[in-house]
C-alpha positions, 0 to 999 in steps of 0.5 A: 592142711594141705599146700600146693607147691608151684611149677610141679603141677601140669596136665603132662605130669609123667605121673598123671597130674592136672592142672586145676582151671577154676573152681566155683564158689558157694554163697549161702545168702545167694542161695547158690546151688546146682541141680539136677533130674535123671531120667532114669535111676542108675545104680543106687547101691554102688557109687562114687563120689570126689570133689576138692572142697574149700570152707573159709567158714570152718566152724559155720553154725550151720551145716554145708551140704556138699550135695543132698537129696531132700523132701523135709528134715524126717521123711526122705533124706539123703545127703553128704555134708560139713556139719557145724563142728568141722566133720563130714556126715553122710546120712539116709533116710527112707520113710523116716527110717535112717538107713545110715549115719557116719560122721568123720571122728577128722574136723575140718578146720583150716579155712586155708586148706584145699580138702579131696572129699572121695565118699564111696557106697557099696551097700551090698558089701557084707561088712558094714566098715565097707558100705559107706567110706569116706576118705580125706586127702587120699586117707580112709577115715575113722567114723562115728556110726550113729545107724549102722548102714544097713545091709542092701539099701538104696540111696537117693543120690542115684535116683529119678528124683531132683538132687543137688550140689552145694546146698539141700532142697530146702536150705540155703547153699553154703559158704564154699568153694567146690572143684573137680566134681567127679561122680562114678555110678556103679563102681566103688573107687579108691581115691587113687583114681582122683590123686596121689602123693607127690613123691618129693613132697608128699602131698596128695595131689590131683590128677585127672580121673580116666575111667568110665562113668556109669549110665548117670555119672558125671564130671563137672571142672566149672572151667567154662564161665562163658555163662552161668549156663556154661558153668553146669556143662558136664565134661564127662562122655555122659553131657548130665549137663546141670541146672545153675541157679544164683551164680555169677560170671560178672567182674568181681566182687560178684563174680563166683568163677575163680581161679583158686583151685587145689591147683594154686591156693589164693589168700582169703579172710581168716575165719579163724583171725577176725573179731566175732563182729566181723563174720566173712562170706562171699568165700571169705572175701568179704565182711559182714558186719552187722554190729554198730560201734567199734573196729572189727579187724580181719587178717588175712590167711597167708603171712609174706615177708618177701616178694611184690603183692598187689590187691584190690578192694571196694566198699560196700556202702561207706568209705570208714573201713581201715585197710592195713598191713600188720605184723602175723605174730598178734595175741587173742586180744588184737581183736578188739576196739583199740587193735588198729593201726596207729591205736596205741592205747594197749600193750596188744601188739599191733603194729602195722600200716594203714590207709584211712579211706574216710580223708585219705591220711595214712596212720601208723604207731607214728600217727596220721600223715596226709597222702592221699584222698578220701574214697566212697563206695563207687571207687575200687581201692588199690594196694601194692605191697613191696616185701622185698623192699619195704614199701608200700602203696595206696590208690583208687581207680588206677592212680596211685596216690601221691604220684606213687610208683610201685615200679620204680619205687617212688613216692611210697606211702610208707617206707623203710618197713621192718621186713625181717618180721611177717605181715598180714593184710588186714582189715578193720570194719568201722560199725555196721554197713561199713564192710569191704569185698576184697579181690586178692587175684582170683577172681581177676582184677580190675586194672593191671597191677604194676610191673612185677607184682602179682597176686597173693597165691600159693604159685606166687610164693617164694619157695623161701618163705612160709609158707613154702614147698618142704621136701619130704615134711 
């Protein structure tokens, strides 16, 4: 897993670190991907490729293709990708002979976590350990060869032919974060060129590559969203601008330029804390629940016990969602029916705070209580959250309810929350078209949260709280 610390990372780091801007999210029903044809082939036999890659749908039935030449599934295929049990793949076919496939033993399957991907070719190496390698936060990994790569072959990625990053030429994109895209044709690099282990913390971090690129080499940061155009620009000398094709730059939930980065990781849906019924997309921001009847709860990845964390959110069709704060420490069986706040029909844990969108009463172990006013679809819902204090506040469209001040701390929905014990922010989806787009900061608010509260990422986090920067862990 890895953690970025706050206020260590700069683009004048004496140890070459950069900050990360934004990066770009994948949506697989958006079809989302980028593509793009040389003119002329470039060295196919020796390359370089890095990337900063984020699955909040670890175990995602099907495969995410981080990038991917491919004309059908047996002829020709060449591409890289997050296979449906956790692990990295690189495959080649040519003719419908595959010439290579390595898979990583290593799953990824923290939806959390901020992987560096480094993939290197060298076919003309004369052992075969040494033409495909494949490294995961600065280490080497242990391969399965499924074909051995053969000596001296070609690959598709460096080629005259149409390849693609985030998704293959016949599939959908995946579900996906990707940053820092760095291709370097005709050298095979360590990751060293890309990152390096913080000496204080021992995390590997980024830095800003600074060697040459090759003839068909590229660099893509996604840092301009002044059109979906713009998030294609190549930053290396070689301007291999790239093709865009289904993204968004419009204000949120659409929007797919954000500012969670390797740099400064933001809280997302839990894939790995959530009811079967209530699968997430959209990077983990947003529910899809399809199956009717019953509460499907989602937690969230990042627990907080202290500090001020505001957030944003906007239902999709209905107004019968429950968003709530509950205690992290829940048992496997806090997915079900009666798991929401208030339900106390089990022994499963489920304490917690709740706002009922549907007449706008608060609900608690207590009961309901009135507070606020129903919501619908067209209104954006606000939710500020005092750990320090133990409070809490609901609203919509820029008024909190019940002349609540978050700033002042008047008039919260709750107060007096037991914070010696660690939330989540949760969400239970009522039925089917009843889901949720939440916005936790990085992909900017709608209005100006107040005073002192800030987005839930790891730059905002308290170094005393988990999780938290440990010196040589």
């Amino acid at each position: 897993m890895a953690i970025f610390a706050s206020n260590i990372i700069t683009s004048d780091s004496a140890l070459g670190s950069a900050k990360i801007q934004r990066s770009l999210r994948f949506n697989r029903s958006d079809n989302a991907k980028l593509s793009k044809t040389f003119s002329s082939a470039g060295n196919r036999r020796k390359w370089t490729f890095s990337v900063w890659a984020k699955f909040p749908d670890p175990i995602d039935s099907n495969t995410n293709q981080i990038f991917s030449y491919q004309q059908g599934h047996v002829n020709h295929r060449g591409s890289f990708y997050k296979g449906s049990s956790g692990v990295l793949n690189y495959q080649l076919r040519v003719s419908g002979s595959r010439k290579a496939f390595v898979t990583t033993d290593a799953q990824l399957r923290d939806p959390n976590s901020w992987y560096h991907i480094v993939l290197v070719i060298d076919s003309d190496q004369g052992s075969s350990s040494d033409r495909v390698k494949i490294y995961i936060n600065g280490v080497q990994q242990s391969v399965v060869y499924h074909d051995t790569p053969t000596s001296g072959f070609d690959t598709w990625i460096n080629s005259t032919q149409t390849i693609y990053l985030g998704a293959a030429a016949d599939e959908n994109g995946g579900n996906m974060y990707l940053a820092e895209c760095n291709f370097i044709d005709g050298s095979a690099l360590t990751p060293s060129s890309f990152g390096f282990t913080d000496p204080v913390t021992g995390i590997w971090m980024p830095k800003r590559y600074e060697g040459t690129y090759g003839t068909n080499g590229f660099y893509l940061d996604f840092a301009d969203n002044s059109s979906t155009a713009a998030l294609g620009i190549d930053k290396s000398p070689n301007g291999n601008d790239w093709t865009t094709n289904n993204f968004s730059v419009a204000a949120w939930p659409e929007n797919d330029s954000v500012i969670d980065t390797p740099t400064n990781n933001f809280v997302t849906f839990n894939d790995n804390d959530r009811n079967s019924n209530a699968p997430l997309v959209n990077g983990g921001l947003q529910t899809a629940a399809t199956a009717t009847g019953g509460h499907y709860p989602a937690f969230t990845t990042m627990p907080v016990k202290s500090g001020k964390w505001y957030l944003e959110w906007k239902f999709l069709t209905n107004d019968s969602g429950l968003p709530s704060i509950m205690e992290a420490n829940h048992d496997n069986t806090s997915y079900n029916t009666d798991s929401t706040v208030g339900n106390n029909t089990s022994t499963v844990n489920k304490r917690g705070y709740g706002f009922l969108p549907g007449n706008g009463n608060t609900s608690s172990e207590s009961g309901y209580a009135s507070y606020g006013s129903a919501m619908s679809s067209s209104d954006i819902g606000q939710c500020a959250f005092d750990a320090d204090t133990g409070k809490i506040y609901w609203g919509k469209n820029g008024t909190f309810f019940n002349s609540g001040n978050p700033e002042t701390g008047a008039n919260p929905a709750f107060s007096g929350i037991d914070m010696t014990k660690e939330y989540l922010f949760t969400w239970h989806v009522y039925g089917s078209n009843n889901n949720v787009s939440v916005n936790f900061g990085a992909q900017g608010f709608t209005y100006t949260p107040p005073a002192g509260f800030k987005a839930l990422c790891q730059e905002n986090l308290p170094l005393t709280q988990s999780p938290s920067v440990i010196s040589r862990p």
